[in-house]
C-alpha positions in Angstrom: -23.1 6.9 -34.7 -24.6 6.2 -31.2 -23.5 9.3 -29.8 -25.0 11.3 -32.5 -28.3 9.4 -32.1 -27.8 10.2 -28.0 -27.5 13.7 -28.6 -30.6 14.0 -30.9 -32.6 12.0 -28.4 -31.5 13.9 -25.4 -31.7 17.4 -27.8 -35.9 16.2 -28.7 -36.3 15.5 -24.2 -34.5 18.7 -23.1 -36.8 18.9 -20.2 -35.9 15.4 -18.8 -32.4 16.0 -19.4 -33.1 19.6 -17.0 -35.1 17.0 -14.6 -31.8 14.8 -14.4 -29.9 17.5 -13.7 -31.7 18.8 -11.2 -32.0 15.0 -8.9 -28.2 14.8 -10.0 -27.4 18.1 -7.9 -30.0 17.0 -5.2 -28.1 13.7 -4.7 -24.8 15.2 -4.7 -25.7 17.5 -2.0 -27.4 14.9 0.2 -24.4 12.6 -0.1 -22.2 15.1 0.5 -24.2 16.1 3.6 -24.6 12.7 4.7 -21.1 11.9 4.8 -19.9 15.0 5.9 -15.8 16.2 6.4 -13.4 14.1 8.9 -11.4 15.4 11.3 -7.6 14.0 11.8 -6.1 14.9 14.7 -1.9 14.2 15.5 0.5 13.0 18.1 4.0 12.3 18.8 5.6 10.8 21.3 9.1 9.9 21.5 10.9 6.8 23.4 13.4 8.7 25.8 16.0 6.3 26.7 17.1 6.2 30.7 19.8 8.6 32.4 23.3 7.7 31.4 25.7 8.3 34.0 29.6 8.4 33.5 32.0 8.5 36.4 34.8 11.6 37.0 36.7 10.3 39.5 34.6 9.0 42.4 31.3 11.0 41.3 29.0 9.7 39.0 27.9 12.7 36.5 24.4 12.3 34.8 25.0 12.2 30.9 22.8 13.3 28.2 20.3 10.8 27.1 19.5 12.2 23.9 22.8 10.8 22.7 21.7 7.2 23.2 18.7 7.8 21.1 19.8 5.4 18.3 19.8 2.5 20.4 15.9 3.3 21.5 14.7 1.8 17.6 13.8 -1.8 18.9 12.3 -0.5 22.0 10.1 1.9 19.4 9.2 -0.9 16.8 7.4 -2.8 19.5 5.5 -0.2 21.3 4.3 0.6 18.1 3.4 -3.4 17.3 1.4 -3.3 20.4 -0.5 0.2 19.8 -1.8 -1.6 16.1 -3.1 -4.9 17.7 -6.3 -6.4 17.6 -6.9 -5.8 20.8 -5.8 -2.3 21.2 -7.9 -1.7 18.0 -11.4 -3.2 19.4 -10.9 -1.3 22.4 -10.2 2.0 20.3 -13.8 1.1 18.2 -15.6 0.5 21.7 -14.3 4.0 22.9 -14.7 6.0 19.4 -16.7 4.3 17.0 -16.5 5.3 13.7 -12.9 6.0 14.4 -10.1 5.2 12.9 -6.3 5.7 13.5 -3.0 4.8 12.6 0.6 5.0 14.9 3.7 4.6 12.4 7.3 5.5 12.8 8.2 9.6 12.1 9.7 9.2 8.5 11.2 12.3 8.5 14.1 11.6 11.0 15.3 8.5 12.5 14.7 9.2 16.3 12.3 6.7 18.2 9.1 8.9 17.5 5.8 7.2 17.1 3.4 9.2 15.2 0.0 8.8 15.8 -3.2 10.1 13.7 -6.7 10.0 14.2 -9.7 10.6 11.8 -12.5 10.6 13.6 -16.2 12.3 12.2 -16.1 14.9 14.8 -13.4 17.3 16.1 -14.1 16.1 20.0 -13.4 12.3 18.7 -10.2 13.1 17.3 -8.8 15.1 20.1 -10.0 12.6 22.8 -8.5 9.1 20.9 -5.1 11.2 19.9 -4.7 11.5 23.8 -6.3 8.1 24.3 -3.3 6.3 22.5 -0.8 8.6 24.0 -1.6 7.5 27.3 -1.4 4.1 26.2 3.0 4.3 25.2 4.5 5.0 29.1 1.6 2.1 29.9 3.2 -0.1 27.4 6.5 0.2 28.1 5.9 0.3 31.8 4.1 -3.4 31.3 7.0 -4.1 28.9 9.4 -3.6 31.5 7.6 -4.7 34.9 8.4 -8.2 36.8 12.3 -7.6 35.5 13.7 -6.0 38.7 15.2 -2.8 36.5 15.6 0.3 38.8 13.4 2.9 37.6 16.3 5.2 37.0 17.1 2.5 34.4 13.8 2.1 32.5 12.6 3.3 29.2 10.5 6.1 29.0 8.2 8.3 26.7 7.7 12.1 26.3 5.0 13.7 24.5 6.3 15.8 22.0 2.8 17.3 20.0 -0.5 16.7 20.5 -3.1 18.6 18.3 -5.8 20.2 20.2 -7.6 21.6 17.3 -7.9 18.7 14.8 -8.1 19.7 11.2 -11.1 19.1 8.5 -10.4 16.8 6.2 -12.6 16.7 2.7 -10.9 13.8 0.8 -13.8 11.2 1.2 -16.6 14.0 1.1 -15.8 15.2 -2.1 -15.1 11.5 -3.4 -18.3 10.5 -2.6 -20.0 13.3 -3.9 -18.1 12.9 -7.5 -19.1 9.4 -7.3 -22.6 9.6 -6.5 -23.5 13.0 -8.9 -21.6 10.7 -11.9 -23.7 7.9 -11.3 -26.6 9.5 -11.0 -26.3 12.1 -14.1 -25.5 8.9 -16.2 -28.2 6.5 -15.0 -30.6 9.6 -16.0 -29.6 9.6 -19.8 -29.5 6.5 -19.8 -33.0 6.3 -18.9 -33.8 9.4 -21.0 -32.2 7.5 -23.9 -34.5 4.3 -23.8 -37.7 6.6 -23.0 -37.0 8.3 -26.4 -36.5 4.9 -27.7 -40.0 3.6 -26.7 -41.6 6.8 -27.6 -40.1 7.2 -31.3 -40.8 3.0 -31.8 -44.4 3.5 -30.4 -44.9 6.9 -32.9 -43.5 5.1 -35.5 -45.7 2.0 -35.1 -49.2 4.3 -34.8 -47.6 6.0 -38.3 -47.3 2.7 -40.1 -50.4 1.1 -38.6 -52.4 4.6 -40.1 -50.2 4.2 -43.1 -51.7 0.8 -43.3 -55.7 1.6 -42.5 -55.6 3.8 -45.1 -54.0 1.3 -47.4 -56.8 -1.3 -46.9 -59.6 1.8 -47.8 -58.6 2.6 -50.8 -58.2 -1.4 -51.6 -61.5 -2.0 -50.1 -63.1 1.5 -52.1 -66.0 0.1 -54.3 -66.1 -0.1 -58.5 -68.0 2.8 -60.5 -70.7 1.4 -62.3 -72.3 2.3 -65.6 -76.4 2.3 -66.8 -77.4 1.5 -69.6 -80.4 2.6 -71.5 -82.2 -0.7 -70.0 -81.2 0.1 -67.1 -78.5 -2.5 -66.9 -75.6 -1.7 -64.4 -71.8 -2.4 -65.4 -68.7 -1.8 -64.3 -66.7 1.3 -65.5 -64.4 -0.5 -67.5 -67.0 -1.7 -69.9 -68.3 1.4 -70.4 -67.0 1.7 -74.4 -69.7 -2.1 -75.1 -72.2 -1.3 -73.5 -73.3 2.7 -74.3 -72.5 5.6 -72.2 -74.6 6.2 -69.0 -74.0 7.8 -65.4 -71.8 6.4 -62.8 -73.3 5.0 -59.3 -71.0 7.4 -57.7 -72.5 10.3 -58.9 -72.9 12.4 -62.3 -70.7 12.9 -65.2 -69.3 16.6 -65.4 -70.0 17.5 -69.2 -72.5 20.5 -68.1 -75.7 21.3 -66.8 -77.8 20.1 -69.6 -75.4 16.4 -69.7 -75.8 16.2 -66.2 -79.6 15.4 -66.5 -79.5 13.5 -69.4 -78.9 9.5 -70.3 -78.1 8.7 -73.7 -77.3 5.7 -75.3 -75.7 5.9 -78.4 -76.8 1.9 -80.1 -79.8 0.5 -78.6 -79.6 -3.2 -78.4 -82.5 -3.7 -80.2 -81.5 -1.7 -83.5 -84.2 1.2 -83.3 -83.0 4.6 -83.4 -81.7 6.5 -80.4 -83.9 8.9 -78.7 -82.4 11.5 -76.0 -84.5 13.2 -73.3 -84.2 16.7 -72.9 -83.8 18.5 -69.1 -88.0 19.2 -69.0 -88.0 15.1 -69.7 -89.7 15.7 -73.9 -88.0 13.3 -76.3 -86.5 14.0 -79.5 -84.8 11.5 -82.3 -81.4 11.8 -82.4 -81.1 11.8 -86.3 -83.8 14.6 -86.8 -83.6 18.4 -86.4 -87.5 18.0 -85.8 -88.6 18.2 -81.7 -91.4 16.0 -80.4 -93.2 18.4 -78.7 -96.1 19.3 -81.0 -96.4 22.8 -80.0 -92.7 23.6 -81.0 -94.0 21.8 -84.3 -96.5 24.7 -85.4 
């Protein structure tokens, strides 16, 4: 029942409703502007473990490090510890603010990568703090490792294996504040159509019943008709069948032109017989085919 009465109210302010529309597309478009796309830029760097060697004979032969990769997962985990510290992190926001970025391990193999991503509002932010925290993993491992006499043929290492130089454009939170703010806006405008009807149709329907009333009180307040007697004594209408027939104060009685002019009374109080006044005001007795005018007489 409420929806029907929202439709009908928002049917009878069609123009508000276009109005609402209207700022609804306006302050999706400014939000949307406002916030604007991000850009996420990538890295990877992987933790390169140092030179094996293995001995043939009396040579020692260099081996191939990539087969020692497994045992590089500890020396991964904290690199990437140290890259999501406080510290690392207020220094990021000093550099880039409005930044944001993340450095996790590559789930889809289990080599020592450290991925690394950046959203940043513009393309230039991106690409700088991706490189920014790349530098920071042969720094980390290099304090990591410092002060413990290892040669360096013996240390771990880092190679950069991707690092985006043309970030892309990312919508998500553009469009999401744009849904957000168009959907709040559209509804707070029918719901403020719906209690603008409201006042209207109470305030319409108060000026009806108040005129409804006014007009009430004037026919209540409307005064009596009156009747004269022959005497000239006034009563009201409804003793009209006592007292004789006469005119009404609120104007003549419609029985003709010659009526209209004319007051009879049909039993004079006083017993004598009833005379009746013709339109040029000559008298004549009721009972008697005879006129009083003496010139109608011969």
């Amino acid at each position: 029942m409420e929806l029907k009465v929202l439709w009908a109210a928002l049917a009878r302010r069609w123009y508000l409703v276009l109005l609402a529309i209207v700022c609804t597309v306006v302050a999706t478009l400014l939000v949307a502007a406002k916030v604007g796309p991000k850009y996420e830029a990538e890295g990877a760097s992987l933790i390169f473990p140092p030179m094996p060697t293995t001995q043939r004979g009396s040579e020692s032969v260099p081996g191939n490090p990539y087969l020692a990769l497994d045992s590089m997962t500890q020396a991964r985990d904290i690199v990437i510890r140290e890259l999501t510290s406080k510290a690392t992190g207020e220094e990021f926001d000093q550099k880039f603010p409005g930044s944001t970025y993340q450095a996790t391990p590559d789930s889809m193999n289990n080599a020592p990568i450290i991925v690394i991503t950046v959203d940043a509002a513009s393309a230039d932010s991106a690409v700088s703090g991706v490189s920014s925290l790349m530098d920071r993993v042969p720094a980390i491992l290099t304090d990591l490792q410092s002060g413990l006499g290892i040669d360096s043929k013996s240390e771990i290492t880092s190679k950069t294996l991707i690092a985006d130089q043309r970030p892309d454009s990312v919508h998500k939170d553009q469009i999401r504040a744009a849904l957000v703010t168009g959907a709040a806006t559209l509804g707070l405008g029918l719901l403020v159509i719906g209690l603008i009807d409201g006042l209207l149709t109470g305030r319409r329907a108060k000026k009806h019943s108040a005129e409804l009333r006014e007009l009430r009180d004037t026919d209540e307040r409307e005064p009596e008709a009156t009747v004269t007697d022959a005497q000239g004594r006034s009563s009201p209408a409804g003793e009209a069948g006592t007292s004789g027939v006469a005119r009404t104060s609120g104007g003549l009685n419609r029985l003709g032109p010659r009526s209209a002019s004319t007051t009879v009374n049909a039993f004079p109080a006083n017993g004598s017989r009833a005379q009746a006044a013709d339109p040029e005001g000559r008298r004549t007795r009721s009972g008697s085919h005879r006129t009083a005018n003496p010139a109608q007489r011969r």
